[in-house]
N, C-alpha and C positions, 0 to 999 in steps of 0.2 A: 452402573449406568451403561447400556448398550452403545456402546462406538459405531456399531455396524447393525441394521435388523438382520435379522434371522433369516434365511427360508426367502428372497425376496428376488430371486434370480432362477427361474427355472431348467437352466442347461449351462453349466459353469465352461464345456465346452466348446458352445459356438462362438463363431466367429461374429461379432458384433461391430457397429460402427464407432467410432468416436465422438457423436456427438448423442447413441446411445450410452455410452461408457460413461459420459459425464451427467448425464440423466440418473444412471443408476448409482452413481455416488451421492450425489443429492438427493434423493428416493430413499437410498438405506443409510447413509450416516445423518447424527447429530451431535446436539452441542455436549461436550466431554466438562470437559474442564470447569471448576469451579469459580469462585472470584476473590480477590485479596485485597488491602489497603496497602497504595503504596503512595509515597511522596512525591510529589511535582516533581521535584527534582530530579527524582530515578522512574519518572515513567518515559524518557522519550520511547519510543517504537511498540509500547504497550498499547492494548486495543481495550476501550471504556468495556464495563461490564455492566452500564446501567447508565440511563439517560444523565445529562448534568444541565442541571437550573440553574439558571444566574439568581445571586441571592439578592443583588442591589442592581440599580442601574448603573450607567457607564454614559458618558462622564457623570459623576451621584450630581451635579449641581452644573447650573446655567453658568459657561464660562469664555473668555475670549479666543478664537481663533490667530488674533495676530496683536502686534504691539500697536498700543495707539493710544484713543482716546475714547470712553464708555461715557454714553448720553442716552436720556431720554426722550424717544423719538417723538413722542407729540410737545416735544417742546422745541424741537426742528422744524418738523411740517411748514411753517410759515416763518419761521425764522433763521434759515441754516446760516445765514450768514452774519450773526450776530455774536461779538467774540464773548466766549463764554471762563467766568472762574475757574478754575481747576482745583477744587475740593479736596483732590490729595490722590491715592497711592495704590493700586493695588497691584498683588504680585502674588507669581505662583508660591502656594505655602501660608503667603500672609494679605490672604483678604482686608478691602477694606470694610469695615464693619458697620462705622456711620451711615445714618442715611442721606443720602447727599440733595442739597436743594434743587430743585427744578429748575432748570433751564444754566444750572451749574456741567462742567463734564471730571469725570475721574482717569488720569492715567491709567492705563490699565496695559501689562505684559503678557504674552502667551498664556494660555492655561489658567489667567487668575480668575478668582470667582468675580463674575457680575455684580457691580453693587447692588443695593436693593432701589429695586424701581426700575434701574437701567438695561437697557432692553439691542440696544446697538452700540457696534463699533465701527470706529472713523479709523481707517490706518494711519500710522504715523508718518507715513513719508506724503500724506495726500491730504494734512494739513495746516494751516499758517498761523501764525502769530502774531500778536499786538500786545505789545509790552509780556507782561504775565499773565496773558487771556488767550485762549487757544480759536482760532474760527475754523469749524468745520466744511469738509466740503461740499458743493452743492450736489443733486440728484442721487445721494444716497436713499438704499428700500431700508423700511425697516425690520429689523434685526438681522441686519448685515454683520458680516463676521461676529456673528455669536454662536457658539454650540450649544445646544440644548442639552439638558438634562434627559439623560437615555435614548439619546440619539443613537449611537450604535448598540446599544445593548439594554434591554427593559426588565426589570426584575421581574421574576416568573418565568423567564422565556426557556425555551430548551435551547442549549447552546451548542450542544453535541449529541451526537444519537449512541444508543448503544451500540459496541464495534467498530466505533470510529477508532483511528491509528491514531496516535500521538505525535503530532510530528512538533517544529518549534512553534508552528506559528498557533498548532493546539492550545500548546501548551501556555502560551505568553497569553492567549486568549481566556483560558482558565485563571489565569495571573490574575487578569486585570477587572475580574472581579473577586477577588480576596480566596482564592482556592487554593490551598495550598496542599493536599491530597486527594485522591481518588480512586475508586476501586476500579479495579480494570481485572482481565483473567487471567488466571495462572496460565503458567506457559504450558502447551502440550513436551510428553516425556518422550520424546522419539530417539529407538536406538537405529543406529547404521552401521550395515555391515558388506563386508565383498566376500564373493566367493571365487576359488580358481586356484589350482596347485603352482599355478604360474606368476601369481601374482606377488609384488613385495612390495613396502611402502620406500617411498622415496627415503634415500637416507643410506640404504640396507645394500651388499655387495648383491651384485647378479651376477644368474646361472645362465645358461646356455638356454636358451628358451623363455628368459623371467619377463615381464612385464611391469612397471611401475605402474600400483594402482591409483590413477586417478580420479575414479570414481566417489571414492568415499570427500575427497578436500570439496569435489563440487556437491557431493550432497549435501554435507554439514551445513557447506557455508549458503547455500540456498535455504536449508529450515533454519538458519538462525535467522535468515532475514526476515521467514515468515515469523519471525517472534517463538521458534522454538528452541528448548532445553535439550541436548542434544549429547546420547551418548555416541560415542565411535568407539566401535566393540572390533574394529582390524579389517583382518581378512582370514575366512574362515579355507578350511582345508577340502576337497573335493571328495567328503564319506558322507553318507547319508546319514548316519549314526550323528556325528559330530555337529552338520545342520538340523538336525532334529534336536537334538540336546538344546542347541542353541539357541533356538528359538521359542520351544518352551519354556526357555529358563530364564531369558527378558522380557516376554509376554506378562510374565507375573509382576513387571516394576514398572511397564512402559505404557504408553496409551495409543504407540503407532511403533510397527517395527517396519525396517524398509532394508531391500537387501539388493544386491544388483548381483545379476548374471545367476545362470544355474532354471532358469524358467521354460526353459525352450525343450527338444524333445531329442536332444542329444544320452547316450550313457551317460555324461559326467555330467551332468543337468540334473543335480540331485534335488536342488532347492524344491522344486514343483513336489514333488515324487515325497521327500520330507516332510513339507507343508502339511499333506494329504493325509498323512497319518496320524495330526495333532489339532488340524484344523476344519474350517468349513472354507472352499474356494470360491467365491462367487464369479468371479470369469476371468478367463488369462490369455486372451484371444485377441485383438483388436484389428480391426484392418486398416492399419495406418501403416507410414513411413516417415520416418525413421522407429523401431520399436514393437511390432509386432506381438512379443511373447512378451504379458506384461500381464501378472497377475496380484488381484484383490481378492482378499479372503479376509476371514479372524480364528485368530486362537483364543479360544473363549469369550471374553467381551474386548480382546486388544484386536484393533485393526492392523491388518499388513498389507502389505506394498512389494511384489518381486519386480522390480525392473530389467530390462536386459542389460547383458553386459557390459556391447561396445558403450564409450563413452559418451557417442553425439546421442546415441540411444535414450541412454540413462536419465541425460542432461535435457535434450526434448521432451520426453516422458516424464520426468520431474516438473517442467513449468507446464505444461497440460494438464497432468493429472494429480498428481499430489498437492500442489498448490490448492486445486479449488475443494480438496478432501482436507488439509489441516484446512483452509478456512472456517468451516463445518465442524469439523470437530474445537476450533480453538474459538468460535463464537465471534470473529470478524466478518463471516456473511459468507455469499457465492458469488456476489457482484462480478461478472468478467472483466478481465482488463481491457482498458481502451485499445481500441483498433482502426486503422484506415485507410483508404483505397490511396493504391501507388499505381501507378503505369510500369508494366513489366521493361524491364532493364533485357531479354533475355526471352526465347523460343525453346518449350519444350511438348516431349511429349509421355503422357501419362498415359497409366492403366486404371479403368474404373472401376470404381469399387472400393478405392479409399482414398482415405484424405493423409495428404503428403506436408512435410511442412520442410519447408527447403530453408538452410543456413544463407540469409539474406543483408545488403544494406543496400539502406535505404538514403534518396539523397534528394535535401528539397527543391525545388523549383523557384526560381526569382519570382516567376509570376506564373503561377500555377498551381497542377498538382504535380508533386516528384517524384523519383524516380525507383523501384526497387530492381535489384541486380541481386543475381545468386551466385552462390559461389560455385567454381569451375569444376568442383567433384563431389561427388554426393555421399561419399563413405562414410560409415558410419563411427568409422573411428579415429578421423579425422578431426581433431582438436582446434585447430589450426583456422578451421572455418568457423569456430564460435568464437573465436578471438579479432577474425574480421568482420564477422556480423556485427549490427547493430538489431536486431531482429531476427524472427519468424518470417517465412513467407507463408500462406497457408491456402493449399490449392484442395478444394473441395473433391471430395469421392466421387461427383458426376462428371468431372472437368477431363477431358481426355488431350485435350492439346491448350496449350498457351502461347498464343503469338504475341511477340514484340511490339509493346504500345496496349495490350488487353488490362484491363483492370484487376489486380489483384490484392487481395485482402494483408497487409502487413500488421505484426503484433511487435510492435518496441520491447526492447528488453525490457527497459528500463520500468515498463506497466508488469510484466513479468515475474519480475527480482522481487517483487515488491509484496 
């Protein structure tokens, strides 16, 4: 199965926009991954691989809303104030089964079944007594506090669409009509990798020049949240031989590889220049900010992903673009993440021609709309500023200036991570 079409990009070298880029991943990828059974229990964060019917209704049988007393309402109508027998007992678990005589009432607790015939309930604290006869009270409708039978939920319905996440409340939702498995999709196999002679993972003594890479902890832990299987293949050595080897050689087990740094058009920028020898590049161009040299291609039918190096880069360039491409490939859809207008915290000025996303928090308003503020430096490998964000700011490619108080478009992480 093709990850990526073919042939679907005519100049892998222009310079494109962003919200062409995202056109064109939608255009050439689709759905990879197959579908599995797995148990209730082990699917939180799995995404359905086929619509789900409810097989019964919810509640299956006519039951009481609150503790009281269960009567038959046209035997109220003209009589509510007439104290009535109490024929006995029900409770959740153990129904009362008799049929109880007319103008008689049944105790009845949360959740128990209706007796037959009885149609309303009288709450317990809102009725009186005479001797061992109960009198109900006046101006009650009928079938007050009673839940109906498939009131929330009707045999046949669709409950969930294919691609929906699992989350608890899915899940308890699938519960409580007797589900106890479900096929949902396999997770996509995506390897990750760094590149750079500078680089060493935390842990490791450094050299005069070294770098701790933290490229790779935030990519992992972003595709595990998308629901991916996730190898972490290091940090690769800056020879073109070694990234080539490399990437041919998880191509053939993986369904996305993704690599950071090495894209751009430096000598030791081999990743690009590698790729090219094993792969098809479909663009690595974008006119944005943060992230510019950021290349999509496939080796063979596996799709790749070169990221840039710096880390806000990486980290930008991951919830942008990768996110809405494993959607695609792992069959939870393209749906964008929720987004919405803040009042700029903050005066700047832009260059047109592309669209910039500035490390942002956002802050709500008593009574209003709230506020977004950016952070005081814009570098790109400045870590520091996704640790005070709570968001994206995202100032479009036409926008050359933003004054203080102008409307600007905010993306929460939190729709992001996700």
């Amino acid at each position: 199965m093709e990850r990526l079409a073919n042939d679907c990009f005519a100049n892998a070298s222009e310079m494109i926009s962003a919200n062409k880029a995202l056109e064109k991943i939608a255009s050439a990828a689709s759905l990879l991954v197959g579908a599995e059974t797995c148990a209730l229990r082990e699917a939180r964060d799995r995404y359905l691989a086929e619509d789900m019917v409810a097989p019964q209704n919810v509640p299956l049988s006519d039951n009481s809303a609150v503790d009281g007393f269960a009567f038959q309402y046209s035997s109220y109508r003209n009589a509510n104030e007439t104290p009535r027998a109490v024929a006995g007992q029900s409770t959740a678990g153990h129904p009362f089964t008799e049929t109880p005589p007319s103008g008689s009432a049944v105790k009845i607790l949360t959740g128990a079944l209706m007796p037959n015939g009885f149609d309303t309930v009288a709450m317990i604290e809102d009725v009186s007594f005479e001797g061992d006869k109960v009198i109900l009270p006046a101006h009650l409708k009928s079938g007050a506090n009673r839940r109906r039978a498939g009131e929330d939920i009707r045999e046949g319905q669709v409950l969930l669409k294919r691609g929906t996440r699992l989350r608890a409340q899915e899940l308890g939702y699938l519960a409580s009509v007797g589900i106890d498995a479900v096929r949902v999709f396999k997770r996509l196999r995506v390897a990750v990798f760094s590149t750079g002679d500078e680089l060493i993972s935390p842990g490791e003594a450094t050299f005069t020049g070294s770098i701790y890479d933290s490229n790779r902890i935030i990519l992992t832990t972003l595709l595990e949240s998308y629901g991916c299987q996730v190898t972490d293949l290091g940090i690769l050595k800056d020879k073109r031989q070694t990234v080539r080897d490399a990437l041919k050689s998880v191509a053939e087990t993986h369904d996305l590889v993704i690599t950071s740094g090495g894209v751009s058009m430096g000598e030791e920028d081999h990743v690009r220049v590698a790729f090219s020898e094993i792969g098809q590049l479909h663009f690595w161009r974008i006119a944005i900010k943060p992230g510019r040299p950021l290349a999509l291609g496939q080796i063979g039918n596996t799709a790749f992903v070169g990221l840039p190096g710096n880390p806000i880069a990486a980290f930008v360039c991951a919830l942008k673009f990768i996110r809405p491409l494993v959607g695609i490939l792992s069959g939870w859809g393209t749906e964008p993440p929720f987004t919405f207008q803040a009042k700029a915290g903050f005066t700047m000025k832009k260059k047109p021609g592309r669209t910039e996303w500035l490390r942002g928090r956002y802050t709500p308003a008593a009574d209003g709309i709230g506020t977004a503020e950016k952070y005081h430096t814009e570098g790109s490998g400045i870590l520091s500023s996704a640790v005070w964000a709570n968001g994206l700011i995202e100032i479009g490619d036409d926008v050359t200036y933003i004054e203080e108080g102008d409307m600007v478009t905010f993306l929460p992480f939190t729709e992001l991570m996700r």
